[in-house]
Every structure is written in structure tokens, then in C-alpha cells.
N, C-alpha and C positions, 0 to 999 in steps of 0.2 A: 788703464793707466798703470805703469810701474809704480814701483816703491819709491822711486821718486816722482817730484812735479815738476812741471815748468814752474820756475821763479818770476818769469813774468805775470806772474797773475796778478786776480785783482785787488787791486789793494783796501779795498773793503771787504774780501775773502781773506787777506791776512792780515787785518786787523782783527777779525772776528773770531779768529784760531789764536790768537795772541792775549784778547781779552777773557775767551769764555774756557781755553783749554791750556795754555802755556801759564798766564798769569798768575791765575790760580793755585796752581802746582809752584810756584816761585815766588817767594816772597819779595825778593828784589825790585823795587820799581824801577831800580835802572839798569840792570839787568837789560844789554840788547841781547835779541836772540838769534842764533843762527841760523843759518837756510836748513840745515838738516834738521833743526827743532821745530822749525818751521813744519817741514814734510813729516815728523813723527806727529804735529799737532795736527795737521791734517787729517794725518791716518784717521786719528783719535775722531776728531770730530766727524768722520765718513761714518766709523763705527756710530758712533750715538746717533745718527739720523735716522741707519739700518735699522736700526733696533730701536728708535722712537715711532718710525711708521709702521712696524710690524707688532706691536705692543697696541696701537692703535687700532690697527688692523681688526686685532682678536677684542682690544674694546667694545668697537663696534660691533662684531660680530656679536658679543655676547649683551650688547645692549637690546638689538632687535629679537635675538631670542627670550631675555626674559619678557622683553615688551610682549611678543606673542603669546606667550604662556599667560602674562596679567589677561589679554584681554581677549584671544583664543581660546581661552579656557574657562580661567577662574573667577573674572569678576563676574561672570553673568549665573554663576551659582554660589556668590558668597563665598567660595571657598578662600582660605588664609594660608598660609605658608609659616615656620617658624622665623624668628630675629623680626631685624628691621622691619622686612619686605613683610611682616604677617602682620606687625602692630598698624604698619600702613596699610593696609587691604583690611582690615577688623576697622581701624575709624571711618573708611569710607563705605565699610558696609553699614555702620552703625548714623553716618552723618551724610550731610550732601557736600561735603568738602570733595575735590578731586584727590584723586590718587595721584594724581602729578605734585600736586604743591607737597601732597603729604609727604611724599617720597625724599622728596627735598626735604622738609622739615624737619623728619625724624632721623635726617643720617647729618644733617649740619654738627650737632655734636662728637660723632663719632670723625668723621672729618679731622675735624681740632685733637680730636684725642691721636687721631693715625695718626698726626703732623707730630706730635710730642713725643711718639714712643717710635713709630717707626721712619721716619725723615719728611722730607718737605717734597719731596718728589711725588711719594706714596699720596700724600694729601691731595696735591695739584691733578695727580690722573684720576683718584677716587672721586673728585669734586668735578670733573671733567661728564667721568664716565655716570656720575648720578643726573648730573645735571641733563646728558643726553638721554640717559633715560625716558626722566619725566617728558622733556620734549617730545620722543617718539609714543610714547605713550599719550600723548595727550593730543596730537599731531597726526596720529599713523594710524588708517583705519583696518585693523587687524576679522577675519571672518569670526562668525562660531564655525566651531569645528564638528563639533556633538552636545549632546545635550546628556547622556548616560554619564551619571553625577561619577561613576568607578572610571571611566574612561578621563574624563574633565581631572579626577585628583592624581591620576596615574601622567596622563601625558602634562598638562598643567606643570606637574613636581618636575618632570624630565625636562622643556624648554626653560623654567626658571633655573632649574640648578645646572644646566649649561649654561647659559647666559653667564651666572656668578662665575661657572668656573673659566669659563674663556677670558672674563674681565679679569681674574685669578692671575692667571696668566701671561696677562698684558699688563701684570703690575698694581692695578686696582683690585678693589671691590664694588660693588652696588647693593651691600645692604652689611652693615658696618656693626653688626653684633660679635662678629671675632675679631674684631679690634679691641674692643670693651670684654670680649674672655681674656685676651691676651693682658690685657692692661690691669684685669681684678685678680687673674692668678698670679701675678707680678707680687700683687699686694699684699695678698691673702695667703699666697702658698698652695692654693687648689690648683685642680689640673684644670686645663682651657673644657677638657669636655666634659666636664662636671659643670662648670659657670653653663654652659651653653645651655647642656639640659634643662638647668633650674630656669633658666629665664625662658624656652620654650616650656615646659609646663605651666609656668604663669600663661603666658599666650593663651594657650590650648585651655584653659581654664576659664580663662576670661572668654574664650570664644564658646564655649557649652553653657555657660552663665547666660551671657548675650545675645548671643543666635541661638543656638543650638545643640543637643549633642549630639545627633546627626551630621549637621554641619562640622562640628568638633572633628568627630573620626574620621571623616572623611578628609579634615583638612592636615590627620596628622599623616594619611597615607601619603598625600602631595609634598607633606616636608620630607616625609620616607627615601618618595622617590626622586626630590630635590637632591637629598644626603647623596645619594648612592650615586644619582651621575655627576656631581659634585665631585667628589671622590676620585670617581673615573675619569674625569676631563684632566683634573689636574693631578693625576697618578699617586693618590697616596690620600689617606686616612688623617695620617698623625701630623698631631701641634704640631711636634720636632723632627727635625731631618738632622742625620750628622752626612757631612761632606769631607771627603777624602781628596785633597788637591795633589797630583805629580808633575811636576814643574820646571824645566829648568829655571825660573823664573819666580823658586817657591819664595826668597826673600822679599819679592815685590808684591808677592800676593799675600804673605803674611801681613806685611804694613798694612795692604790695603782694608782687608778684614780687620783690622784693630784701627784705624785709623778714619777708613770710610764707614763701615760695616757698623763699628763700637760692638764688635764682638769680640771673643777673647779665641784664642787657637793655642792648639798644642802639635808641636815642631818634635817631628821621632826621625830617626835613623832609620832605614831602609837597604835594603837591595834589588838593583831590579834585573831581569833576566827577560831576553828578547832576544830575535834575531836564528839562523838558524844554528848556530853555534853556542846558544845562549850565554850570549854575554853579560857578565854582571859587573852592576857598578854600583857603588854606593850612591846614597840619596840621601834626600830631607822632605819628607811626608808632612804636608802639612793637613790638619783636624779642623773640623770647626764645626760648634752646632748651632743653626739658626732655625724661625719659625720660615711655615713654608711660605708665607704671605712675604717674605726677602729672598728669596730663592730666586728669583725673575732677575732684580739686581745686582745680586752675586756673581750670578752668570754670565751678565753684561761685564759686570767688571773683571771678571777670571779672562775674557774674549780680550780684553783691550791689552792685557799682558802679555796675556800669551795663548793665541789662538788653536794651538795643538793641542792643552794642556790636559792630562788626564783625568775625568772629574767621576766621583762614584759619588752619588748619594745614596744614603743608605733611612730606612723607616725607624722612629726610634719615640715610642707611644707615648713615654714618656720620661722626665729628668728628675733629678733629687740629686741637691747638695750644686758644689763647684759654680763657675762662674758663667750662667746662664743667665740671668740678668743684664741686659744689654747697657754698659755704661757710657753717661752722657757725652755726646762730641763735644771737644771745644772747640769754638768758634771764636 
């Protein structure tokens, strides 16, 4: 289909592009809108479906892998994991509760906290992607794999921390203790991976008290090798990412970043050189630094602007000072 549509369509397809994509954007209630806004809402909402089933996609995908890892691996030696997913795997090794319910239980809070600091979308897929969880988990008859307790913490740690990171990726999470780092270095001025450790040492502590120390070390290699393809799935280490926007279109991605994002950006002057003659032109470089768990989001909306648009992110371990504090949307 061209960049335009047939206007004969249906008019329950443009009612639907008018309430959930034009509307919105326009405060006008009387406001008619025209056939070409029509076809740019279109666009728009073609985009959000692409990148709603492909978000989905890697959900899924990263649900049935951690499921594999809980019950391919590690429940059948006790083994724990750090955050959420460990405090859930330590009560059900400690009680006859499922690990399904627990799952759910222990991230319900963290949930509400996404919804507060990172948006209401973040909330909906994390509550989505936990809830499928527990279902396959408790649903889905996964084999033993081995029994050799160093192989169980090693692969164990690698299908759960793809699982996270594929959900990562697709915009959620599935175990909601760096929602709660992000939200106590907010408060506190600590860095996210300073909260993190301290709350997995508790873990790891409580698990050598209560099982074992055995159990213990063994279950800190699983969160090891959780971290690291963690890490790898979703390309980078650090809390903070800075992004580097090139745009013809940098005015409408500045707004959006301060507007949708409630993140703050810094607008420089540039030159760019391209082409075989290298031709230069003047620019407006737009900055922006967000945590990586909005990165998914950004890139959706940097797409609907402007689909060419030149985008660097860059690792950045950590911030001090300036306006990194995400301020509240109004509504």
C-alpha cells in the first residue's frame, strides 16, 4: 500500500485512527480532520501494531525461556537466582506454595511501582509478560536436563537471564527488582548497581542461612551467569544510555522526549558531511539520557517521526548532577 489509502475504508478503521491516534494529539473536540491526517494516522497506528506484535514476540519468547530455566534446571536442585525471581524460588523451596502464584506475588508491587516512575504501558506488558510466566510455568511440562548441580547453575543462569533479557527488550520485565533500583537511587542518590547488589546479598544470605551454603554458591554462579547473558541479550551493562538523535525532524523528537518520554534533552549545533563530495550542512543534534528499560520506547517513537533518523547510543555507567530525574507527565 502507498503512503496513501483508499478513503473508502472502513469506517470503524477510521474511527479507530481518529480516537486512539489523531484525538489524542488534538485537543480540539471539533476539530474535523482531514483525509491526509487521516492517512498520516494510519501510518501511525500501522506502526504501533508492527512494533506491538514484535515486542510481543520477544515476550514470549523470553517467557518460555525463563520458564525452561525455573524448571529445566533449577527447581529440581533448590537452586535461586538473585531479585524477584530468587526471593520466589527461596519461598518455594522453603514452603509448598507454587512458584506460579509466587511469581505473581512478589512482582504485583514492583508492577505499581513501573506504572509510577516508568509509564503505564511499561506496567501493562510487565503485568502481561509475568502473568504468562506463571501460566507456562505452571502449565508447561519442561524435561530435567542434568542433574550435575555446576552444569544446573551455569545453564539454569543463561535461560533465565535470556528470558529477562528478551522480555527487556520487548519492553517489559519478568522480575521487577530494577524497577525498585531505579526508583531507591531516585531517592537516595545511590547508583542502581549498588541497590541491586545490596538486595541480592540479602537474598544470597538468606539462602545459606535456610538451605544451604552450598546451595548458596552455587545459586550465586546461576545469578552470574543470569548477569552476563543478561547483559548480552540486551547489549550493554549500564543503568544509563545517552542517545544521540540526527533528524530532519529533531524539533518533533525534542518535544516528544520532553513531552512523552518526561525526559529532559540538550539541542547543539552540528555539522554534517556526507556524500561523495562531502557536503556540509548545518544541524540541530539532539542529546538525551535515559535508563535502558525506556530505550524500547524511544525507539518506537524516534520510528513514527522519522524513520531514517540517525540514532547512536552510547554506554554511560553512570550520572551526577543535571536533570536525570525523570519529571512527572501532566495529564
Amino acid at each position: 500500500m502507498n503512503n496513501t489509502i483508499d478513503f473508502t475504508m472502513n469506517s470503524l478503521l477510521k474511527k479507530i485512527i481518529i480516537t486512539s491516534i489523531l484525538r489524542p494529539a488534538n485537543k480540539d473536540a471539533k476539530h474535523v480532520f482531514s483525509n491526509f491526517e487521516v492517512a498520516k494516522g494510519y501510518k501511525e497506528l500501522k506502526s504501533n501494531i508492527l512494533h506491538l506484535i514484535k515486542d510481543m514476540l520477544l515476550i514470549t519468547l523470553g517467557i518460555f525461556s525463563a520458564a525452561f530455566g525455573f524448571k529445566g534446571f533449577l527447581l529440581t536442585n533448590h537452586f535461586i537466582d538473585g531479585g524477584a525471581t530468587g526471593i520466589s524460588l527461596l519461598i518455594s523451596a522453603l514452603t509448598t506454595m507454587p512458584l506460579s502464584l509466587l511469581l505473581i506475588v512478589i512482582n504485583i508491587p514492583f508492577i505499581i511501582l513501573g506504572y509510577s516512575i516508568i509509564g503505564r504501558a511499561f506496567a501493562i506488558k510487565t503485568a502481561i509478560a509475568i502473568s504468562g510466566l506463571a501460566l507456562v510455568v505452571a502449565t508447561v511440562t519442561f524435561p530435567d536436563v542434568t542433574k550435575d548441580n555446576l552444569l544446573v547453575a551455569l545453564f539454569g543462569g543463561f535461560f533465565l537471564g535470556a528470558g529477562i533479557g528478551l522480555s527487556v527488550r520487548g519492553g517489559a520485565v519478568i522480575d521487577g527488582t530494577e524497577v525498585l533500583a531505579i526508583y531507591l537511587s531516585r531517592k537516595f542518590g545511590t547508583t542502581i548497581g549498588d541497590i541491586i547488589i545490596a538486595i541480592n546479598v540479602i537474598i544470597f544470605s538468606a539462602a545459606a542461612y535456610l538451605l544451604s551454603v552450598e546451595i548458596a554458591l552455587y545459586s550465586m554462579v546461576t545469578y552470574l551467569a543470569a548477569s552476563k547473558t543478561l547483559d548480552f541479550v540486551i547489549e550493554g551493562i549500564e543503568e544509563y544510555t545517552g542517545v544521540t538523535i540526527i533528524s530532519m525532524y529533531n524539533e518533533k523528537i525534542r518535544l516528544m522526549i520532553i513531552e512523552k518520554m518526561g525526559r529532559g534533552v540538550t539541542v547543539y549545533n552540528g555539522k554534517s558531511g556526507y556524500g561523495k563530495t562531502g557536503e556540509v550542512k548545518d544541524i540541530e543534534i539532539v542529546y538525551t539520557v535515559l535508563t535502558r528499560l525506556e530505550l524500547n520506547r524511544l525507539n518506537n517513537e524516534i520510528h513514527k517521526i522519522d524513520p531514517n533518523a540517525f540514532v547512536v547510543m552510547s554506554s554511560i555507567k553512570d550520572t551526577r548532577g543535571g536533570m536525570i530525574k525523570k519529571r512527572p507527565l501532566q495529564h
